[in-house]
mmCIF file of the N, C-alpha and C atoms, coordinates in Angstrom:
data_MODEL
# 
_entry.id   MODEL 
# 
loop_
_atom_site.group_PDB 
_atom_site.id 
_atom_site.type_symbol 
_atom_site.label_atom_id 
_atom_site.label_alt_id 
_atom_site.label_comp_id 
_atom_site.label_asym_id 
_atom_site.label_entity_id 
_atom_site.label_seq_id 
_atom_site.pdbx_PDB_ins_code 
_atom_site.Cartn_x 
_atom_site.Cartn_y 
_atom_site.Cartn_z 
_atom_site.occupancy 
_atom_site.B_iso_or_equiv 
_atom_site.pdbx_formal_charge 
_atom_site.auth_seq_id 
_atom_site.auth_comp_id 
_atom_site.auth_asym_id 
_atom_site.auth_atom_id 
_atom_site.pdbx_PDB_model_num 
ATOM 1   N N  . UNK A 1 1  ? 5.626   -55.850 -89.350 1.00 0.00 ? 1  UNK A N  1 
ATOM 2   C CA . UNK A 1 1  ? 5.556   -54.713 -88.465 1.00 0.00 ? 1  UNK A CA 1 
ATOM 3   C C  . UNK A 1 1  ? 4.123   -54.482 -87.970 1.00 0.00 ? 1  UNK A C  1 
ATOM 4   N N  . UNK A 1 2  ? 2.912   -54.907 -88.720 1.00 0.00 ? 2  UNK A N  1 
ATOM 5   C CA . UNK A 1 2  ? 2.062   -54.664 -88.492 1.00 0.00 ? 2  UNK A CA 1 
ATOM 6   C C  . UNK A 1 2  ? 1.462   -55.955 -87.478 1.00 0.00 ? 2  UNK A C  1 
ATOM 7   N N  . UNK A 1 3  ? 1.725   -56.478 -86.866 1.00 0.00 ? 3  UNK A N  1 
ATOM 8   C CA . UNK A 1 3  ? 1.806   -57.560 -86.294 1.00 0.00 ? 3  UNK A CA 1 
ATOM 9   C C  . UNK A 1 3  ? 2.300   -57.449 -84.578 1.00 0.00 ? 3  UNK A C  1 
ATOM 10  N N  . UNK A 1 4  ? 3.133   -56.380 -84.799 1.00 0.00 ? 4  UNK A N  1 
ATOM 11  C CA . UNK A 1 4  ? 3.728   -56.251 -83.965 1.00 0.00 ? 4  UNK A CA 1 
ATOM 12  C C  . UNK A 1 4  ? 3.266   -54.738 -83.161 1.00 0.00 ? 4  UNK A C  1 
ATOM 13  N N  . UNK A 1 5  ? 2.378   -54.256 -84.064 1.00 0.00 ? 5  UNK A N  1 
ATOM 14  C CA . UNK A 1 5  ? 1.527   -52.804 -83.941 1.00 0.00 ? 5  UNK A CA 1 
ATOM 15  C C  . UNK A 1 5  ? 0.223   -53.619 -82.590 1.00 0.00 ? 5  UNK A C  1 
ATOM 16  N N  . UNK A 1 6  ? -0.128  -54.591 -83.492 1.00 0.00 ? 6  UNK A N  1 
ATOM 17  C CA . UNK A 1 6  ? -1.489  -55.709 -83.427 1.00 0.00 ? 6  UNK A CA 1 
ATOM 18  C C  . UNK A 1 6  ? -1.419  -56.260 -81.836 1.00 0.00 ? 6  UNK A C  1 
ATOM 19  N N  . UNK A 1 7  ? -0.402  -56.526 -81.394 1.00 0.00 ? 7  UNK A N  1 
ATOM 20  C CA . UNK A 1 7  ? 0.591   -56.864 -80.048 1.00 0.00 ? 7  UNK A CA 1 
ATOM 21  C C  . UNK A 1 7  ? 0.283   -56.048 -79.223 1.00 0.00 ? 7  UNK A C  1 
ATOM 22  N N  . UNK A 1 8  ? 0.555   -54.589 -79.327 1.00 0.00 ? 8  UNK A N  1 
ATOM 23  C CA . UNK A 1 8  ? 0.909   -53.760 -78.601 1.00 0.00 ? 8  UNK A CA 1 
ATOM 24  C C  . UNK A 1 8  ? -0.529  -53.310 -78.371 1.00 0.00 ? 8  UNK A C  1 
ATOM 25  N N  . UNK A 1 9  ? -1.071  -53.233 -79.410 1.00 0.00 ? 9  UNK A N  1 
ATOM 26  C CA . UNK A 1 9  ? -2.706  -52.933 -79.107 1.00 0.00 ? 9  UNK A CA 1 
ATOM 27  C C  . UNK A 1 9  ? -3.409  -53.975 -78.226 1.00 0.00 ? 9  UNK A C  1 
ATOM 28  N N  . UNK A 1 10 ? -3.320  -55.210 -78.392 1.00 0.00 ? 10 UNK A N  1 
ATOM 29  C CA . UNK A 1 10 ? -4.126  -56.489 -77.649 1.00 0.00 ? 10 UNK A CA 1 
ATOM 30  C C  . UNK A 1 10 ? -3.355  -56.310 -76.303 1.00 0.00 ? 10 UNK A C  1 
ATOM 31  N N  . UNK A 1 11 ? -2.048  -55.870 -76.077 1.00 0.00 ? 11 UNK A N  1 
ATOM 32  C CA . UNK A 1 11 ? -1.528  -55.743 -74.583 1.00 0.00 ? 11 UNK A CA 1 
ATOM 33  C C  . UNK A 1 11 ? -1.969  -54.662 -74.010 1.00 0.00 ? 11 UNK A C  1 
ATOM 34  N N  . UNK A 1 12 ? -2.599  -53.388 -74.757 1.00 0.00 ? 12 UNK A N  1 
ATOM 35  C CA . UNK A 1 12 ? -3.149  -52.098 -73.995 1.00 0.00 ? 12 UNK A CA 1 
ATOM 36  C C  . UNK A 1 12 ? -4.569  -52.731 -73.456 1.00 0.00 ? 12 UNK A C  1 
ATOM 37  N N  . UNK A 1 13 ? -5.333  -53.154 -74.154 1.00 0.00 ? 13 UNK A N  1 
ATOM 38  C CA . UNK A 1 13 ? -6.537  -53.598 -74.066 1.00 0.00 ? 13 UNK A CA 1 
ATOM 39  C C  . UNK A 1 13 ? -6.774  -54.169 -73.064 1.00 0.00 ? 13 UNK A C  1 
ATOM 40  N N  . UNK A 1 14 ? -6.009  -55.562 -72.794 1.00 0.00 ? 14 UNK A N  1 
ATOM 41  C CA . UNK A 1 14 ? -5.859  -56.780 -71.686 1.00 0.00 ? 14 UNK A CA 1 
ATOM 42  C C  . UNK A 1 14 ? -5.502  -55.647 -70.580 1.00 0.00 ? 14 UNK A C  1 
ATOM 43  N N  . UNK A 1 15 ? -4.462  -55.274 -70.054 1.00 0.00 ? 15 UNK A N  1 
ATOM 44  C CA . UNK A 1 15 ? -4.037  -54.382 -69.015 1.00 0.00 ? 15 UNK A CA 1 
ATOM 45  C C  . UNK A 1 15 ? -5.536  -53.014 -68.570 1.00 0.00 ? 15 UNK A C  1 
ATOM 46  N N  . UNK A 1 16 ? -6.320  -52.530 -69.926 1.00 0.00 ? 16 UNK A N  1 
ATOM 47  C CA . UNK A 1 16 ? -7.051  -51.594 -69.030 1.00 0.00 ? 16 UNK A CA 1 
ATOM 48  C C  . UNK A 1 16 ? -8.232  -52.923 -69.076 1.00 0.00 ? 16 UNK A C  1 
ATOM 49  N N  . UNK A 1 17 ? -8.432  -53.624 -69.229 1.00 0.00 ? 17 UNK A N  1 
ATOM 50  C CA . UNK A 1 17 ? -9.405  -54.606 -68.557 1.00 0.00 ? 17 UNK A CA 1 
ATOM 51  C C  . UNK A 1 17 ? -8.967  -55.149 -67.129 1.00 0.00 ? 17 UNK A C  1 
ATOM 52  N N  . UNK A 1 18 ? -7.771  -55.204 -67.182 1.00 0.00 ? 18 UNK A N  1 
ATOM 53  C CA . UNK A 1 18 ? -7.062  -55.971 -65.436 1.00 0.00 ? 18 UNK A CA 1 
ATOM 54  C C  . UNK A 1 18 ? -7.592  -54.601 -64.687 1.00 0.00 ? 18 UNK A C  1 
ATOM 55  N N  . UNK A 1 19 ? -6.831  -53.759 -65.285 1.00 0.00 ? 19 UNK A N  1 
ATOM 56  C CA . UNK A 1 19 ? -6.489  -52.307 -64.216 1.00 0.00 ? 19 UNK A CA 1 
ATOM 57  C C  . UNK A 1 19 ? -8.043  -51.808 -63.804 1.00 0.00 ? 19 UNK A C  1 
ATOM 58  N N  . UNK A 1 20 ? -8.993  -51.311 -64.862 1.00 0.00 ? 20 UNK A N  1 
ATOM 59  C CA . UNK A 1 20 ? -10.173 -50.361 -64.503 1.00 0.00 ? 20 UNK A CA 1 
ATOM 60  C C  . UNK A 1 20 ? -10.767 -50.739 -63.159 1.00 0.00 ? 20 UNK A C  1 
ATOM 61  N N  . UNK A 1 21 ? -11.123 -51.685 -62.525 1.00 0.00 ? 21 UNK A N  1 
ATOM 62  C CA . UNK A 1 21 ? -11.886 -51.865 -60.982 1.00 0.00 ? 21 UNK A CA 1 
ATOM 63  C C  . UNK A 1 21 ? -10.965 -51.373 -59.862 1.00 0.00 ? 21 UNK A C  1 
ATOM 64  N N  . UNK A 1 22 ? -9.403  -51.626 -60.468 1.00 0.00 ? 22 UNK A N  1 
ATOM 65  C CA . UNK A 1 22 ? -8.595  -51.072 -59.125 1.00 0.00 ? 22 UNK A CA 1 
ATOM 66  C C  . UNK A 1 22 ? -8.410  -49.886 -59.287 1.00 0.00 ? 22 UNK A C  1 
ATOM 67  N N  . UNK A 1 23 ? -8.241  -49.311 -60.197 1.00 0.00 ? 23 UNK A N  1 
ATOM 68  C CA . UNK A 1 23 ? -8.441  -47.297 -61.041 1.00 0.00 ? 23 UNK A CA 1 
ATOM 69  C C  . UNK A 1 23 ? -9.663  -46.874 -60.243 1.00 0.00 ? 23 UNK A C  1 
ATOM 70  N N  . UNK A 1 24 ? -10.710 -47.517 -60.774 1.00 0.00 ? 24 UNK A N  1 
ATOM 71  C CA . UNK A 1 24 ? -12.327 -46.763 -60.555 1.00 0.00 ? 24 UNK A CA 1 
ATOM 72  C C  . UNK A 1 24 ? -12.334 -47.191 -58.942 1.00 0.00 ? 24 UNK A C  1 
ATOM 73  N N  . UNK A 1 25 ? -12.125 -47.899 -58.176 1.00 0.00 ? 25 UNK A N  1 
ATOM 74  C CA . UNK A 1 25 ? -12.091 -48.136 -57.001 1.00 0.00 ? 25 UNK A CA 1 
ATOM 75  C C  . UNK A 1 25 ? -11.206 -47.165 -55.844 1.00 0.00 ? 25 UNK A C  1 
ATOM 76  N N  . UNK A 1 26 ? -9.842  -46.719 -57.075 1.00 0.00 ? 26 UNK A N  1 
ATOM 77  C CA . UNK A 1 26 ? -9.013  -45.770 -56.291 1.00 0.00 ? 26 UNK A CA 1 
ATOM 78  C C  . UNK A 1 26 ? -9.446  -44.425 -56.085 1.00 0.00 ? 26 UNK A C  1 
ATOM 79  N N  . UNK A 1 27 ? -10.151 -44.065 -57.040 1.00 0.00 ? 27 UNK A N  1 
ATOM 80  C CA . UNK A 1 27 ? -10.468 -42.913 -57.561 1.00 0.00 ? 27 UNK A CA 1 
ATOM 81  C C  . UNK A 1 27 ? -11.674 -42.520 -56.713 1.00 0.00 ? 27 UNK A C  1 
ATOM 82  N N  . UNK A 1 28 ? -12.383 -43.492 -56.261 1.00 0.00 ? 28 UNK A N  1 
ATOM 83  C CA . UNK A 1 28 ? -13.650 -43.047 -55.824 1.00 0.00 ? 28 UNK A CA 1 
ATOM 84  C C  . UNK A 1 28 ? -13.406 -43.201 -54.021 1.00 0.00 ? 28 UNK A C  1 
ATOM 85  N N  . UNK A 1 29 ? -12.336 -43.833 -53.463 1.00 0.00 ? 29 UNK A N  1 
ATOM 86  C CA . UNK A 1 29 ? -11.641 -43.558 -52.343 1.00 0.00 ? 29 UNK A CA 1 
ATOM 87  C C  . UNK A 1 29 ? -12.460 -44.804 -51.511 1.00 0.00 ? 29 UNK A C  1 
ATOM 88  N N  . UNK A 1 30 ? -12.801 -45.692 -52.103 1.00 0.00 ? 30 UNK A N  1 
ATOM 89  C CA . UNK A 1 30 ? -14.037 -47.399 -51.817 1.00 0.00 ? 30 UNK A CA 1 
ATOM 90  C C  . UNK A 1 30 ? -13.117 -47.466 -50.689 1.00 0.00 ? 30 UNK A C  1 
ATOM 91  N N  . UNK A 1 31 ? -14.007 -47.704 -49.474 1.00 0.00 ? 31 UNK A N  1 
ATOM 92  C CA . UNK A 1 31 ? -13.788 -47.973 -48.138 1.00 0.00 ? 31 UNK A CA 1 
ATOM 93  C C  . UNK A 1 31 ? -13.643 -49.285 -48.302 1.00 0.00 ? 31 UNK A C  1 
ATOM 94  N N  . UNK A 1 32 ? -12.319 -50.358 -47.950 1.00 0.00 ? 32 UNK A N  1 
ATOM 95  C CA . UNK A 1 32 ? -12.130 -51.548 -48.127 1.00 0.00 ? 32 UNK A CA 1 
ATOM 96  C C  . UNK A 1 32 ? -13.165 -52.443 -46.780 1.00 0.00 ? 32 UNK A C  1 
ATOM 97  N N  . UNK A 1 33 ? -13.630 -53.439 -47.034 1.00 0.00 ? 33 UNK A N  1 
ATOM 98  C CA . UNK A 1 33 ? -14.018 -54.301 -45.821 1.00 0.00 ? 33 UNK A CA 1 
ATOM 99  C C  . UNK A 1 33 ? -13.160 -55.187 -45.015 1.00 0.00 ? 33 UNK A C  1 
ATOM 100 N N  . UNK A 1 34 ? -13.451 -54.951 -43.451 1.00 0.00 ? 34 UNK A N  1 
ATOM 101 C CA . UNK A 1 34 ? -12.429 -55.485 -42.835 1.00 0.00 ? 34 UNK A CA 1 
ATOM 102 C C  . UNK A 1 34 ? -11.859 -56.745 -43.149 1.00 0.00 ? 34 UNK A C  1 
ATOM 103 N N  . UNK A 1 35 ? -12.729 -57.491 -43.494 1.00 0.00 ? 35 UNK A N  1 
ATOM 104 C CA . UNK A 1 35 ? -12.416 -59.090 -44.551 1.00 0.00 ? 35 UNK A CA 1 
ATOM 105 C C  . UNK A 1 35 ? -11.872 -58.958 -45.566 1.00 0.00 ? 35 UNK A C  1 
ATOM 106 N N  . UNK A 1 36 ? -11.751 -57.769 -46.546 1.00 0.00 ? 36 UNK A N  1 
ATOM 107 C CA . UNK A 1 36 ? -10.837 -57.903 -47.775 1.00 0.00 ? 36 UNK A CA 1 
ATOM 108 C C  . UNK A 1 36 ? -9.538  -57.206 -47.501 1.00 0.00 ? 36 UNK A C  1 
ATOM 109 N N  . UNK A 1 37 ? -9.394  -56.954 -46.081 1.00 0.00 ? 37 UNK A N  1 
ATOM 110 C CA . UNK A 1 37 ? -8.013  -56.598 -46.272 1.00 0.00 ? 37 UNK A CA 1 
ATOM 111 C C  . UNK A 1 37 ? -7.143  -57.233 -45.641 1.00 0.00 ? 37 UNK A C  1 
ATOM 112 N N  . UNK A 1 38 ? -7.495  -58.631 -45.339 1.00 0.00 ? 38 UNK A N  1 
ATOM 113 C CA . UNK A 1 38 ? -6.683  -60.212 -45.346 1.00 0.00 ? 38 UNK A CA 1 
ATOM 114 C C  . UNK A 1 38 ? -6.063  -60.304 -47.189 1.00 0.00 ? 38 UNK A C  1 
ATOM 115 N N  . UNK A 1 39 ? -4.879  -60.079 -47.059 1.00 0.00 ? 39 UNK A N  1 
ATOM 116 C CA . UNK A 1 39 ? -3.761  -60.344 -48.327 1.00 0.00 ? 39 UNK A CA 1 
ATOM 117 C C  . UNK A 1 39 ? -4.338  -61.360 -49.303 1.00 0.00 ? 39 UNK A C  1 
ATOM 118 N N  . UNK A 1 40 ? -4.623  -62.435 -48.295 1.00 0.00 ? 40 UNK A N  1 
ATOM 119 C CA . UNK A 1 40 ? -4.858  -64.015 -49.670 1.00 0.00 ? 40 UNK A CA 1 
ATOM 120 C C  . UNK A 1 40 ? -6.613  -63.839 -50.255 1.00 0.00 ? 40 UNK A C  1 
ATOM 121 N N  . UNK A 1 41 ? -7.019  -63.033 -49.418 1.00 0.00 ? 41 UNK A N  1 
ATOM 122 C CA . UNK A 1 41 ? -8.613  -62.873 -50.170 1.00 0.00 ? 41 UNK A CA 1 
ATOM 123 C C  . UNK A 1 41 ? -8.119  -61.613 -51.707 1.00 0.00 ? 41 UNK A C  1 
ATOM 124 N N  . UNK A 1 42 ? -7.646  -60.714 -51.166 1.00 0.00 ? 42 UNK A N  1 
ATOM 125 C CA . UNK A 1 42 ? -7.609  -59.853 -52.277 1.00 0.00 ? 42 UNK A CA 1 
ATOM 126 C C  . UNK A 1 42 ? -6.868  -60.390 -53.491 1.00 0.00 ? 42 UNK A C  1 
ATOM 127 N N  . UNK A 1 43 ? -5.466  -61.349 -53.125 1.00 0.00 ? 43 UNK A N  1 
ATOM 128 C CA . UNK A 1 43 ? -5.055  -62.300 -54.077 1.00 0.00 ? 43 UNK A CA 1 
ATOM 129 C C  . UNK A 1 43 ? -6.071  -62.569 -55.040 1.00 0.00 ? 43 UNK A C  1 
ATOM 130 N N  . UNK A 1 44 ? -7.074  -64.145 -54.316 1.00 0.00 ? 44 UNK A N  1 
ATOM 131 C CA . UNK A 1 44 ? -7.419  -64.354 -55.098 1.00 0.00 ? 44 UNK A CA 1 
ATOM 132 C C  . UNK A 1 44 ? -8.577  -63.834 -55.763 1.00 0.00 ? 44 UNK A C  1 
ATOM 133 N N  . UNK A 1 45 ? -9.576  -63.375 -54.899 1.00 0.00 ? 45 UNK A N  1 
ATOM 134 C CA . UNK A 1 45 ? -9.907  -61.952 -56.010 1.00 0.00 ? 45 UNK A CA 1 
ATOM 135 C C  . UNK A 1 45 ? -9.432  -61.415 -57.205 1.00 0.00 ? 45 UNK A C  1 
ATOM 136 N N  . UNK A 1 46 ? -8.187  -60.934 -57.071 1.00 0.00 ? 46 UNK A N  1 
ATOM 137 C CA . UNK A 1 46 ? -7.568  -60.275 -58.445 1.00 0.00 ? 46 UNK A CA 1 
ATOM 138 C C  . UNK A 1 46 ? -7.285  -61.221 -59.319 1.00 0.00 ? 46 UNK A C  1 
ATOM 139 N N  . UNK A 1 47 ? -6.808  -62.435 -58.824 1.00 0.00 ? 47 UNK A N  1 
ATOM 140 C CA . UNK A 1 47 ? -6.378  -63.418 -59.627 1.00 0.00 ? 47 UNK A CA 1 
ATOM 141 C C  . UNK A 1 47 ? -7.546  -63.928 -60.983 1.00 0.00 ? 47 UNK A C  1 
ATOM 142 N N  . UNK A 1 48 ? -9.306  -63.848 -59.762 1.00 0.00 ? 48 UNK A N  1 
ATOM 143 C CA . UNK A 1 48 ? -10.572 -64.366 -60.329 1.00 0.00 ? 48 UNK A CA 1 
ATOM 144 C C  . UNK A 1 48 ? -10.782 -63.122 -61.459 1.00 0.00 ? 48 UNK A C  1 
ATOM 145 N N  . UNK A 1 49 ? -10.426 -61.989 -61.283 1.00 0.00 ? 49 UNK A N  1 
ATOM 146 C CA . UNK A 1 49 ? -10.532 -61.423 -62.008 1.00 0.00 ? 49 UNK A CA 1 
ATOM 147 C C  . UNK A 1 49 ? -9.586  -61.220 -63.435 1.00 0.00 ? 49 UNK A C  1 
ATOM 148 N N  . UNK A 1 50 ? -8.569  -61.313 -63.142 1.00 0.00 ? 50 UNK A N  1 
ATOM 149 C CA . UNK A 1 50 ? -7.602  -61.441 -64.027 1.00 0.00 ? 50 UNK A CA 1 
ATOM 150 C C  . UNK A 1 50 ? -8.042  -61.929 -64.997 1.00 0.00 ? 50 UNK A C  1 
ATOM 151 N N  . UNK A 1 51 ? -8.642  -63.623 -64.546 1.00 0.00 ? 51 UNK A N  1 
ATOM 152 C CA . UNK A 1 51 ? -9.263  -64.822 -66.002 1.00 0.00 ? 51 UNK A CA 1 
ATOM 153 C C  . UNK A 1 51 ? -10.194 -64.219 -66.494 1.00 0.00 ? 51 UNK A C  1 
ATOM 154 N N  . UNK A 1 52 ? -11.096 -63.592 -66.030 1.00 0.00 ? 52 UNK A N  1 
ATOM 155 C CA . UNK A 1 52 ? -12.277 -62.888 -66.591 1.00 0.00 ? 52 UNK A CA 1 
ATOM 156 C C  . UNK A 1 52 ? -11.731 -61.321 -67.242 1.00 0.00 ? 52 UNK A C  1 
ATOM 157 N N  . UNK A 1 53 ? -10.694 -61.082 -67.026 1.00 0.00 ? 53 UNK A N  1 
ATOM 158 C CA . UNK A 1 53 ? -10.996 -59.647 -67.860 1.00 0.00 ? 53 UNK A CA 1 
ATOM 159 C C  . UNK A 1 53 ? -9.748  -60.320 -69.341 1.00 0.00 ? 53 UNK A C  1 
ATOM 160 N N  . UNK A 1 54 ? -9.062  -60.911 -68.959 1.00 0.00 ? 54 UNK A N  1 
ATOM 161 C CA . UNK A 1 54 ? -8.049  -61.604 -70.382 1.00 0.00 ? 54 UNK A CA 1 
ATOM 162 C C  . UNK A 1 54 ? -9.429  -61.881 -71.016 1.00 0.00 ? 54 UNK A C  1 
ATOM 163 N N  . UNK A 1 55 ? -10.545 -62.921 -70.663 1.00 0.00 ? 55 UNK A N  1 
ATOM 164 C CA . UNK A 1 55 ? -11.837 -63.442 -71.327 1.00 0.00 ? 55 UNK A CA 1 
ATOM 165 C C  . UNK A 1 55 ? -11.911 -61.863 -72.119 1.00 0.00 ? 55 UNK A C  1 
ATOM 166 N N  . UNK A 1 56 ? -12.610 -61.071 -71.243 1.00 0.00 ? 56 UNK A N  1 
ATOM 167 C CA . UNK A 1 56 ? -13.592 -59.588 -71.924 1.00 0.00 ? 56 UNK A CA 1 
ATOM 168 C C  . UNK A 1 56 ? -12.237 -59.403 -73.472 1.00 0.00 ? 56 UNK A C  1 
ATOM 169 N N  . UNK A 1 57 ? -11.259 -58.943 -72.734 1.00 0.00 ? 57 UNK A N  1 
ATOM 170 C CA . UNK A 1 57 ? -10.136 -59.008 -73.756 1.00 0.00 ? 57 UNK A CA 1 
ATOM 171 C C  . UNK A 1 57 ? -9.676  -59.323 -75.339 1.00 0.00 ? 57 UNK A C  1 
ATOM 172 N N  . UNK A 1 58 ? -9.999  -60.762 -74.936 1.00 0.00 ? 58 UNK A N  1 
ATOM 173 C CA . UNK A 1 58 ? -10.158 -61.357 -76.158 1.00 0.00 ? 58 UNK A CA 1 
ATOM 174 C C  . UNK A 1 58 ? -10.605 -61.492 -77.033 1.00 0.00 ? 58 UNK A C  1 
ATOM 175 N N  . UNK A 1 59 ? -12.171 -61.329 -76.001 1.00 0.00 ? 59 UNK A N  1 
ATOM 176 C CA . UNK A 1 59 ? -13.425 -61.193 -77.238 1.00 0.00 ? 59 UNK A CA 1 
ATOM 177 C C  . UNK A 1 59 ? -13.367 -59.491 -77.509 1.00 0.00 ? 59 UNK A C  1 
ATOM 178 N N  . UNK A 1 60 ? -12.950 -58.800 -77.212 1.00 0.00 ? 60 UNK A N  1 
ATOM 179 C CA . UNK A 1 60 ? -12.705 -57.471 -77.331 1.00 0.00 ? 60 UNK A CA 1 
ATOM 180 C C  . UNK A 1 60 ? -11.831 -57.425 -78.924 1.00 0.00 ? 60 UNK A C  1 
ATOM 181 N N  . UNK A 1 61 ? -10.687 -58.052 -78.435 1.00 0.00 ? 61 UNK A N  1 
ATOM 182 C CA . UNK A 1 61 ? -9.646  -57.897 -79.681 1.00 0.00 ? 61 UNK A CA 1 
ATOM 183 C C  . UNK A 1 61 ? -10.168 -58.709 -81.063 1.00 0.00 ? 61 UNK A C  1 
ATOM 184 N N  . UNK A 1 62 ? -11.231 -59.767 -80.432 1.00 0.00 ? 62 UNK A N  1 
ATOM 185 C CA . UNK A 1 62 ? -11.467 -60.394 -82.002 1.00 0.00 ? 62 UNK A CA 1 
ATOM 186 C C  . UNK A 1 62 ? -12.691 -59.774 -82.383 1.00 0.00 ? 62 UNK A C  1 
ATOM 187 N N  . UNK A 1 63 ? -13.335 -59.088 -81.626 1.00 0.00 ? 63 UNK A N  1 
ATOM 188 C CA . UNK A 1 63 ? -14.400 -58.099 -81.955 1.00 0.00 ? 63 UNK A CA 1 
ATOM 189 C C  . UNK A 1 63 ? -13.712 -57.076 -83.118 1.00 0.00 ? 63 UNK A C  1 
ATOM 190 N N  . UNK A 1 64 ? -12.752 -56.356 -82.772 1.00 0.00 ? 64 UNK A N  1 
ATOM 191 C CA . UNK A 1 64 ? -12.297 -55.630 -83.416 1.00 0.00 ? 64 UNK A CA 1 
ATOM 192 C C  . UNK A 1 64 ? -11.323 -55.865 -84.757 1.00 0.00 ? 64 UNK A C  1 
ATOM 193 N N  . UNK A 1 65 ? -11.118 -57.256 -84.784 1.00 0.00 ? 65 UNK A N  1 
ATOM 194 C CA . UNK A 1 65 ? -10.259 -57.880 -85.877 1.00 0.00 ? 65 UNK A CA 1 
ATOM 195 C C  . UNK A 1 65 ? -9.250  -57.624 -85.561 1.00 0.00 ? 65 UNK A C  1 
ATOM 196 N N  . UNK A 1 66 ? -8.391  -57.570 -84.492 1.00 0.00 ? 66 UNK A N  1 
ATOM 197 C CA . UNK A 1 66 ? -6.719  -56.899 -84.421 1.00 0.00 ? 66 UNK A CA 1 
ATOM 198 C C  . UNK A 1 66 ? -6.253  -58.376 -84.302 1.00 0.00 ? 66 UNK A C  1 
ATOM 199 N N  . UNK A 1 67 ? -6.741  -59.459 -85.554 1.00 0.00 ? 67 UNK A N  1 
ATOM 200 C CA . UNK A 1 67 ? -6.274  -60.470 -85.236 1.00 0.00 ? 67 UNK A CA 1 
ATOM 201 C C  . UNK A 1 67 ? -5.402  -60.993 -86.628 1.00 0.00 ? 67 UNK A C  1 
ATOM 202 N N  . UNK A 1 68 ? -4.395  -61.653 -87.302 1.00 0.00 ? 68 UNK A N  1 
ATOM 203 C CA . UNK A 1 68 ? -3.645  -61.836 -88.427 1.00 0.00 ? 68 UNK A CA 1 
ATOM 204 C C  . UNK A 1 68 ? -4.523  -62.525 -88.708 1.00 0.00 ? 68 UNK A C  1 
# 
């Protein structure tokens, strides 16, 4: 069960690492540039980011030992 606690914690973590730039970006009302609001740039943008915040993530969760 505790394993499965361990899960749920490493999936909150990963998700506010994806989410916080598009949160803090919403929040502050960031005037988009006429170039990022072509669909396949913001794609892969999020995508580049994605690999890099799972990275922060990881070392996040083994920072903290939420590991078996």
């Amino acid at each position: 069960m505790l394993l499965f606690f361990w899960l749920i914690i490493d999936i909150g973590i990963a998700l506010a690492y994806i989410a916080a730039p598009w949160v803090i970006l919403t929040r502050l009302n960031f005037e988009w540039p006429d170039w990022l609001k072509d669909g396949i740039v913001l794609v892969i943008l999020a995508v580049i980011w994605t690999g890099i915040a799972l990275y922060l993530a990881t070392q996040t969760i083994l920072w903290l030992g939420f590991v078996p």
